[in-house]
C-alpha positions, 0 to 999 in steps of 0.5 A: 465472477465472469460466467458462460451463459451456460454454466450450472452455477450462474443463476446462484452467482447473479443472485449473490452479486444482486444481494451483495454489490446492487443492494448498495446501489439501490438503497444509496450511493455506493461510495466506491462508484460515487464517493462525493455524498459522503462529507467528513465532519467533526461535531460536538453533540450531546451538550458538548459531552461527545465528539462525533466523527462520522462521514455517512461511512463510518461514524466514531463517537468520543464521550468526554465526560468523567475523561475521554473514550471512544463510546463507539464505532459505527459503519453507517451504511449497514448499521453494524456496530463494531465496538463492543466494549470501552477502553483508553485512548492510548497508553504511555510509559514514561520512565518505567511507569504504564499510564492510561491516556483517557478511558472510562472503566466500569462497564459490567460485561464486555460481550457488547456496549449497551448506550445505558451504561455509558453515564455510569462509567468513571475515570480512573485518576491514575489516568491522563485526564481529557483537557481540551478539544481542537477541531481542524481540517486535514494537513499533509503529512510531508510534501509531495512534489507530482510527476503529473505526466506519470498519474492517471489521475490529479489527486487532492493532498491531503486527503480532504478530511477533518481532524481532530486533537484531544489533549489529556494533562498528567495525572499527580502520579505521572512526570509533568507531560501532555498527551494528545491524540490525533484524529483524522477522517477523509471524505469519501470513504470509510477510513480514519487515522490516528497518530500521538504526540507526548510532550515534556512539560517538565524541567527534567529529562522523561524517557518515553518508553512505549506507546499503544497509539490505539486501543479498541476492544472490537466486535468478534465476527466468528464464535470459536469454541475450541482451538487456537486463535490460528483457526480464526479466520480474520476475513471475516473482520470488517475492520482492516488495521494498517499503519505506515510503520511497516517494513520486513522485507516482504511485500504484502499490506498483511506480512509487513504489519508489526505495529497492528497487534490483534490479541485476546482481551483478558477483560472479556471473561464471558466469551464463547472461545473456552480458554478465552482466546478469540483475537478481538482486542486491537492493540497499534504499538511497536514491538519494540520501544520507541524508548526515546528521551525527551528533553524539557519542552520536547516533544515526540510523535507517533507513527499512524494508524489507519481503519478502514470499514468494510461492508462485507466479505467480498474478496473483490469488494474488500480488496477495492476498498484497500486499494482506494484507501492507498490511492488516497493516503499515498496518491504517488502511488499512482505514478506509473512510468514506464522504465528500463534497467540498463545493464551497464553504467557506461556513459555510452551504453546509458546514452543508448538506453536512453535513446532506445527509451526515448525512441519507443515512449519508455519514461525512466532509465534505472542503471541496475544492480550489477550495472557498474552504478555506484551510488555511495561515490562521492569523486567530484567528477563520478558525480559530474559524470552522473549529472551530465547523463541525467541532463543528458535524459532530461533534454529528451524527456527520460528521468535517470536514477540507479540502484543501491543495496542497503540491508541484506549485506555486511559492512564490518563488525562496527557498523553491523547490526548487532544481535540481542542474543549473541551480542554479535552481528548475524540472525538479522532478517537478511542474516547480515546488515549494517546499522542504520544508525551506525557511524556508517548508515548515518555516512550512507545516507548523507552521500545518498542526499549529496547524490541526489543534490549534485546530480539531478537524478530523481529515482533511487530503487533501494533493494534491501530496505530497512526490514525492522532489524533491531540491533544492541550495540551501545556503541553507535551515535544513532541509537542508545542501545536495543530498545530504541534501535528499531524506531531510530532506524525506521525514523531515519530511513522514513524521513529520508523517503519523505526527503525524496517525495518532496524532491521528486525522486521516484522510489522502487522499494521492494518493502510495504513503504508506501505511506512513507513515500515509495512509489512502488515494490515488487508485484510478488514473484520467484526470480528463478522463473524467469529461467523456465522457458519462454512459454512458461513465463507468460502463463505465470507472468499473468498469474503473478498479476492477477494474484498480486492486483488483489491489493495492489493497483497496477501502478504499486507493483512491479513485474521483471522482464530479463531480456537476457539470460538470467539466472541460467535457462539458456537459450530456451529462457532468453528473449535476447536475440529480441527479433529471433523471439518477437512473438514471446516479446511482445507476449510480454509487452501485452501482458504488462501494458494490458494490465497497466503494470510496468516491468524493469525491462533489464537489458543493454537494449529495447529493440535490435531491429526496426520490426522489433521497435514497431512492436513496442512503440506498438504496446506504448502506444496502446498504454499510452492511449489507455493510459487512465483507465489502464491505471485505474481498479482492476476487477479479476476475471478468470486466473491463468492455468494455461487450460482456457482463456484468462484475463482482467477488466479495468473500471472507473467510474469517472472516466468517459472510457469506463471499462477496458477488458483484455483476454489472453489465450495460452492455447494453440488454436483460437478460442470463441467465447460469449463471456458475461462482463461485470460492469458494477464498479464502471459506473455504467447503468443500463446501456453501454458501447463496446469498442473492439480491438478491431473497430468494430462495435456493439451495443451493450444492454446491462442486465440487472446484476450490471453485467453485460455480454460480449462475443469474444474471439482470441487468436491462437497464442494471442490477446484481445481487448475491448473498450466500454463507454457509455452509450449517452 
């Protein structure tokens, strides 16, 4: 996106971003500038015969009438149709038997929806019939209690939004149960959510088998004739599915999705794939139960489902659009402090640690795998000593928690995750891991409370988060048997986020946790990099960034300093003696605060000199400074690959600092550059004020594209920034 003036491509480019991004300032409010036009509500339209969801971004119609479907699925902005053919609301399996939960079969072809159609469907009586109709405002989902000096920001909770719940009463062939269906729809962007809760109304026990919480036979965006659904390029899609029943042991919205099934719809005789395989049926189910027992008078509740309408196929446009969406269904998310791993557990190298962090403006202490911490030790005085170091760091400003291993290790043959397929455990995703409903998760996370209770610690980095084992032991208190293993665990280790959030705990969890309450996961990156020497690790450290901000903002990745060896590269590889390699460290500095992303600085120490601590309370103070528009979207200019300058631009439209761009130049000798800054997504219009990192100053003219040139000079081996107000 960022061009020289001279660059063959440039005039192809502007006229892109003209057609593309400026269309939507100039016929409308774009909502991701402006989002405050666009209202949610909840009407009753057509003589009460539909229910209309719709926010001016996305509009989601629910006839009601022979039984309740959604009869359509709109984004406003663009007049694009997503929805082409009707289907039920939900399914259930209760006691063995599938049921529909609404629905209005009849609909002659299913290639697209003609509004014609709609007053000749019928309603299946096999199907759970649409009772009733409640009309609310948007409720948290658990409690959150805010590190308001870690935000960039203050966020509503909740969302602000409307909801609604549809209830359908059994069918004569059904148990006795009533199903209600969820929706909610947020003001100021294109998203809905949906969630099921099932209730035994009956006087015997019903067992819940599974459960498909959505159901939506959507628009194709590509024709493929011939191939395997591999060929289909799901970017296309303008409805990107998520859920926060996720997990796997990975760390991308995409990888860590088992619930969010897109799968060929068998009704959809006369589409152009020949063997009728195009992927247009959204199917939000687990893979595997939940296959719970609900007693009388019991009910159950599903995990949620979260749509977002995009407007195009703008990588950066699309990836905004999901950061805001995580921005704003899970505002911890934004909590950014900055922290240290300490190496070792001694009282008197954790009080170093914490006076070096409170010296130089770090904000938390992480005692680190390998540190000696032991979280599941529950002597009175392990924990005393635990609580007089964290009030210890509290007395100066530093928050204190440590590290636990839970899932990739082994416990014993009891308590192991027991394979389906050998009836032993191993072939888990982390080859072993214990149960967590075993005798012994359901102990671990009891000492885990208890930690948290009598210490005062308030952050937990959880490596090996539950990554969706199932396990067929039928021998465990916590779970039945296989089909209900995997929602038993991942409702356990849920709730125990949620249990943190409310308490304040910050949470490191290198796993896609986010809408369940962690803070933050990994950034995406090799740990054995960090032994390919010193200069190798700043490229590819700016690289990792770069790549992993696409959909993650700043503060929900982390990023890894090593400032002594790790995992071998000797001394070409070590920071360690920090003086001896000041350059390189702040390097290191300047790419992680200049990107708004901290890093666990894994070490005995910060600094070993008074130069050395000048240099990062130099980089604290400037993220500090920054600290908001630092935290705020990142727009990718030019990726590292050591051959020219790279670097990124910061924007938000709310802030008087709109923009903050900083290069960085990988090269021996200074680079001069007059660079084109795309300022859309700031907010800013016509005129604008550039402040440099030197002080000087320059007035910005933006062209028609909300761009606007700079004169950029980067020192050798060096970086720069520049700041962008409003000239007003």
């Amino acid at each position: 996106m960022l061009q020289t003036p001279n660059s063959a491509h440039r005039a192809i480019l502007l006229l892109i971003f003209v057609l593309g991004t400026v269309c939507a300032r100039s016929f409308g409010t774009d909502w991701l500038i402006d989002p405050t036009p666009f209202t949610a509500r909840i009407t009753q339209i057509s003589g009460g015969k539909e229910i209309e969801l719709h926010n001016g971004l996305v509009r989601r119609v629910i006839q009601v009438q022979p039984n309740a479907a959604t009869v359509a699925f709109d984004n406003p902005a663009t007049g694009e149709s997503l929805l082409r053919s009707v289907r039920s609301e939900a399914r259930v399996t209760l006691n063995g038997t599938a049921f529909d939960v609404g629905g209005l079969p009849g609909q002659p072809i299913h290639n697209y929806l003609d509004p014609k159609w709609l007053s000749r469907l019928t309603s299946s009586p096999a199907a759970f019939q649409f009772g009733g109709v409640r009309i609310g405002k948007t409720e948290p989902r658990f409690s959150w209690h805010q590190h308001r000096e870690w935000l960039t920001d203050d966020p509503p909770w909740p969302p602000p939004g409307a909801s609604v719940t549809l209830s359908f009463v059994a069918p004569s062939n059904s148990p006795s149960a009533q199903v209600e269906v969820h929706y909610e729809i947020y003001d100021g962007f294109p998203l809905l959510s949906k969630w099921l809760t099932v209730r035994n109304d009956s006087s015997q026990l019903i067992r819940l088998n599974s459960v498909t919480v959505e159901q939506l036979a959507v628009v194709e965006p590509e024709s493929i004739v011939d191939g395997g659904i591999t060929n289909f390029r799901a970017t296309y899609r303008n409805l990107e599915v998520f859920s926060d029943y996720s997990f796997g042991g990975n760390m991308s919205e995409n990888a860590d999705g088992p619930a969010v099934h897109w799968k060929p719809d068998p009704l959809y005789t006369t589409q152009v794939h020949y063997e009728r395989q195009t992927p247009c049926l959204l199917e939000c189910s687990p893979p595997l139960g939940p296959d719970v027992e609900l007693a009388p008078g019991q009910s159950f509740e599903s995990f949620r489902v979260f749509e977002l309408v995009h407007d195009g196929s703008d990588r950066e446009r699309r990836g905004l659009a999901v950061r805001r969406a995580y921005r704003t269904l899970a505002p911890w998310v934004q909590e950014n402090p900055i922290l240290m791993h300490v190496r070792s557990a001694k009282p008197e190298a954790v009080k170093q640690a914490i006076d070096q962090c409170a010296e130089v403006g770090f904000e938390m202490v992480i005692l680190t795998f390998g540190s000696g911490f032991d979280i599941e030790n529950e002597k009175p005085e392990y924990l005393e000593e635990l609580k007089s170091l964290a009030t210890y760091a509290g007395a100066k400003g530093i928050v204190l928690g440590g590290y636990s291993l839970l899932a990739s290790r082994s416990i014993n043959l009891e308590s192991d995750a027991v394979n389906p397929k050998t009836g032993k455990p191993g072939g888990a995703r982390f080859e072993n891991s214990p149960c967590l409903c075993s005798a012994w998760g359901e102990d671990y996370f009891r000492k885990l409370h208890q930690f948290f209770e009598k210490t005062g610690c308030l952050v937990l980095e959880h490596d090996g988060s539950y990554p969706g084992d199932v396990c067929a032991s039928t021998n465990h208190p916590g779970h039945r048997g296989l089909t209900d293993s995997q929602w038993k665990q991942w409702k356990l280790i849920s709730g125990f986020y949620q249990w943190c959030r409310t308490r304040g705990v910050y949470l490191n969890v290198p796993d896609w946790y986010y809408l369940t309450g962690s803070s933050k996961c990994a950034m995406g990156y090799r740990e054995s990099n960090w032994s390919l020497p010193r200069d190798q690790q700043e490229v590819i450290e700016r690289q990792n960034i770069f790549d992993g901000t696409w959909e993650k903002t700043p503060s929900m990745g982390w990023m890894f300093v090593p400032l002594t060896e790790y995992q071998g590269g000797g001394a070409a590889a070590t920071i360690e003696p920090l003086k001896d390699h000041l350059p390189h460290y702040e390097a290191r500095l300047a790419d992680l605060f200049g990107a708004g992303v901290q890093a666990c600085y894994r070490g005995p120490r910060l600094y070993d000199c008074d130069e050395t601590k000048a240099v990062v309370k130099k980089w604290v103070g400037f993220y500090k400074q920054h600290r908001a528009i630092l935290g705020s979207d990142i727009i990718h200019l030019r990726r590292p690959d050591s051959r020219d300058w790279d670097g990124w631009l910061h924007v938000n439209p709310k802030l008087p600092e709109r923009a903050l761009a900083i290069f960085y130049n990988p090269l021996e000798q200074p680079i001069n550059r007059r660079l084109r800054l795309p300022l859309y997504y700031s907010g800013l219009t016509d005129e604008a004020l550039a402040h440099y990192e030197n002080g000087l100053t320059q007035s910005l003219h933006l062209a028609r594209d909300y761009s606007a040139e700079v004169n950029v000079t980067i020192p050798a081996r060096g970086r720069t920034w520049i700041s962008i107000r409003d000239a007003k």
